[in-house]
N, C-alpha and C positions, 0 to 999 in steps of 0.2 A: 175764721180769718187765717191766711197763711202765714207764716212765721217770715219776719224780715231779716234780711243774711246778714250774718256776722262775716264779713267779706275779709280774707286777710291779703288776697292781692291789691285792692286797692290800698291798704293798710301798705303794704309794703312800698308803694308807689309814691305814699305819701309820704313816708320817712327817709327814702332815697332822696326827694328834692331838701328836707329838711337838714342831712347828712352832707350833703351837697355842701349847703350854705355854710352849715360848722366847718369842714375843711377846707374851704377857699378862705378860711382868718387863721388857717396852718401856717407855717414856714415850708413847712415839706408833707406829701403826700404817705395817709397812713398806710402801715403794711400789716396784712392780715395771711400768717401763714396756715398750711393744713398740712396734715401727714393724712395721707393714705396708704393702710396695708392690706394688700390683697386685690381681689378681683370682682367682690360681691357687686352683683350693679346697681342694688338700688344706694350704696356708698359713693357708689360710682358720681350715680346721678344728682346725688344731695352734694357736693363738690363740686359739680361742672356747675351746678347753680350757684354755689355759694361763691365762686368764681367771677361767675359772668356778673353778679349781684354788685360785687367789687369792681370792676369795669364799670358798670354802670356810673357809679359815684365816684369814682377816680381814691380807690382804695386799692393798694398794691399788691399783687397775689405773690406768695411766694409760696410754692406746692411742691414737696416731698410724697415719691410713690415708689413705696416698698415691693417685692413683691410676697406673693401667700405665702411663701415659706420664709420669710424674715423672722430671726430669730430676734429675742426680747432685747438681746445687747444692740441690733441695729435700730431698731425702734428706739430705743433709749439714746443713740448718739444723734439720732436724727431731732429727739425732743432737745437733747443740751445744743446741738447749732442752734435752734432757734435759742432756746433761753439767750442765747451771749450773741445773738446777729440786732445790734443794735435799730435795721431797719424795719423789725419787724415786732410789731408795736403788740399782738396781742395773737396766739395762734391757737387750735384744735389739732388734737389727735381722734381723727375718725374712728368710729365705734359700729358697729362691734369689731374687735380685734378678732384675728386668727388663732383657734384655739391653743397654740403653741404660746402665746402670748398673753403676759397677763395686763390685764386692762385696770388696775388697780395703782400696780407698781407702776406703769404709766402715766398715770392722772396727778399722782404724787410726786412722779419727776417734773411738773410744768412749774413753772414760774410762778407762783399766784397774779403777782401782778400782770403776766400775760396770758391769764387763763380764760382766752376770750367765751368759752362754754359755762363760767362760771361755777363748775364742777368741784375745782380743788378741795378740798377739805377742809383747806383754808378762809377761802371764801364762801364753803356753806355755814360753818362756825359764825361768819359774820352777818352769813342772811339773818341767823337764826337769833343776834344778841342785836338788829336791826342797823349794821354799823356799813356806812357806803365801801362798797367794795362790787365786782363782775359777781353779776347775777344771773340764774342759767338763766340761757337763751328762751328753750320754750313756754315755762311760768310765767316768765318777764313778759314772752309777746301774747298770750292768754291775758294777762292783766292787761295791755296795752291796748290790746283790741278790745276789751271793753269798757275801758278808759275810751276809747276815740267815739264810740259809738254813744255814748254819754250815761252809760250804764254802771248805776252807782253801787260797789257794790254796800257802802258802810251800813252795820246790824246785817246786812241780808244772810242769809242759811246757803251757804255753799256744801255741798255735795261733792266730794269727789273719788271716783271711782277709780280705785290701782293707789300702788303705795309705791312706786316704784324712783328708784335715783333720780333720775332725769328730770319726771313733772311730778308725781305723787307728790311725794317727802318734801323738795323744797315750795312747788304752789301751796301746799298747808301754811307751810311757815310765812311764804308772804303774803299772802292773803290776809293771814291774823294780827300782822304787822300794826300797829300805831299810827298810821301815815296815807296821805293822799293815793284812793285806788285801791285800799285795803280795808281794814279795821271792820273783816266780816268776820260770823259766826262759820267756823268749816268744819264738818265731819268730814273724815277718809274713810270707805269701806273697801273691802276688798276681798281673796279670794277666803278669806278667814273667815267673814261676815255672814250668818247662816241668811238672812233676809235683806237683800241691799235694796228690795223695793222701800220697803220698812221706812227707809231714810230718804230716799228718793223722791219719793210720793211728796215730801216734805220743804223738800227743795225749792229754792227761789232761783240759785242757779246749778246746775248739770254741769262735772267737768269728767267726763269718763277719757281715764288715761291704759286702756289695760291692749288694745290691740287682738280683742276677740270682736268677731263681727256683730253688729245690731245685741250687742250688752243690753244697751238699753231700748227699751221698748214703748210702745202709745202708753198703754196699762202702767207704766211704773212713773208715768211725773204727773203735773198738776196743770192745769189751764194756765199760760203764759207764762213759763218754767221760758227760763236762758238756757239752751242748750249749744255745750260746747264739747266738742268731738279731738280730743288728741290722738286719739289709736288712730290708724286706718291697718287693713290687712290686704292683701293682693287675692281677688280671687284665683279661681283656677282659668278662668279667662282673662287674668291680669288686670280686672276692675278691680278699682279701689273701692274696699267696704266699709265705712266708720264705725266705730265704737256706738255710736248714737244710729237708730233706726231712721231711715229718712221720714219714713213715715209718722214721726213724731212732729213734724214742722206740720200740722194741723191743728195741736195743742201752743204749740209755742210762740212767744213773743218775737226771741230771737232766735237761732241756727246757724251752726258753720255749716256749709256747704259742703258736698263731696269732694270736690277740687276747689283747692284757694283758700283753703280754712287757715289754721294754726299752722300751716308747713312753711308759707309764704311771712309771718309773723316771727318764727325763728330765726330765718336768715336776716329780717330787719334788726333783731338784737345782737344777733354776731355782729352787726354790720357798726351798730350801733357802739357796743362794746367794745369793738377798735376802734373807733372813731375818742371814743371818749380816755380808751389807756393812750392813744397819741397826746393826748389835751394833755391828760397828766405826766406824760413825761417832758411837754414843752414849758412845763410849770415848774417841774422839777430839776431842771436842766440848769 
């Protein structure tokens, strides 16, 4: 039987009318800003989406673009307008910075409370002691999508492959979390791990986040293993190649897709995450 899709564009479609609904009980329309520095295009591209994403739902764009050679003190004055631009409820600094540029001392100039990426330091501190605060976008829409699809994870054996900032480090943390959509068993393996079949083979769900292509393979999961694909790499013919082998969806219950998986699922959480710092500061106001 072939594996049923973990679809994240529908997923996003459906949280756009939902976000809809939340902001027409606003006073005023959310504002969701981005810094862009450089010229890379696949940053390019994740921007013009998370833009139009914002249009869609009547979320207000307010977009800063640097250019490659922007030194760290522009980047930094461009993060402090937003902190103190009152219409701009929760924003992003695009990643990967230019190497002139540290992406560190960046992430530590935002706002927590407008750290719509849910990266800060501050708010991984809070994933990690379970206490409400922005939580990163991609973990969040991995759980979300399989929250929607009605797949439970609680007790189940999560696997997840890469340790890295972004999904590794904090989907451990929420996933093990106490709470609706979590409260599973997870192991992280990674490029340390002499055997990641070892743990795989064992899995109930697959979440490979490393960005090497077909990581994972038929041979390395179980008959009706959840497979979920964070990586994608650009071939040399500019196909998108997943972390998870396609050819695994003859084992599997579920699968994300080559296009429409978890990429369509992040910009629903950014989207989400401004939607919800507007809420709190019309409460706080």
């Amino acid at each position: 039987m072939v594996a049923k899709i973990l679809s994240g564009t529908e997923f996003l479609e459906l949280e756009k009318l939902r976000l809809q609904e939340r902001i027409s009980k606003l006073d005023r329309a959310p504002g969701l800003g981005t810094i862009l520095v450089g010229s890379d295009p696949n940053s390019q591209s994740y921007i013009r989406r998370k833009r139009q994403a914002c249009q869609d739902v009547g979320i207000v764009s307010h977009h800063v673009e640097l250019s490659d050679g922007a030194s760290q003190a522009e980047v930094l004055d461009a993060i402090n307008a937003m902190n103190a631009d009152s219409n701009v409820d929760a924003f992003i600094v695009q990643l990967p910075l230019p190497s002139q540029c540290d992406e560190q001392g960046a992430l530590l100039a935002i706002n927590p409370t407008k750290d719509a990426d849910g990266l800060h330091p501050v708010n991984l501190g809070k994933l990690v002691m379970g206490v409400n605060a922005p939580r990163p976008c991609t973990p969040l829409g991995i759980q979300a999508l399989l929250q929607s699809n009605g797949i439970d994870l609680t007790g189940k054996h999560v696997v997840i492959v890469g340790r890295g900032l972004t999904i590794g480090r904090p989907l451990a943390n929420l996933l093990t979390l106490k709470e609706a959509g979590a409260n599973a068993t997870v192991t992280v393996v990674h490029t340390g791990t002499p055997d990641i079949a070892q743990f795989t083979r064992d899995a109930d769900i697959v979440i490979a986040a490393v960005g090497s292509p077909n990581t994972i393979t038929p041979d390395m999961v179980k008959k009706d293993v959840v497979l979920v694909s964070a990586g994608m790499t650009f071939s040399e013919g500019r196909k998108l190649i997943p972390d998870i082998s396609e050819d695994c969806e003859e084992k599997a219950s579920w699968i994300t897709p080559r296009i429409g998986g978890v990429g369509p699922t992040t910009i629903a959480m950014l989207l989400r995450n401004t939607v919800t710092a507007c809420e709190n500061n019309k409460i706080s106001a």
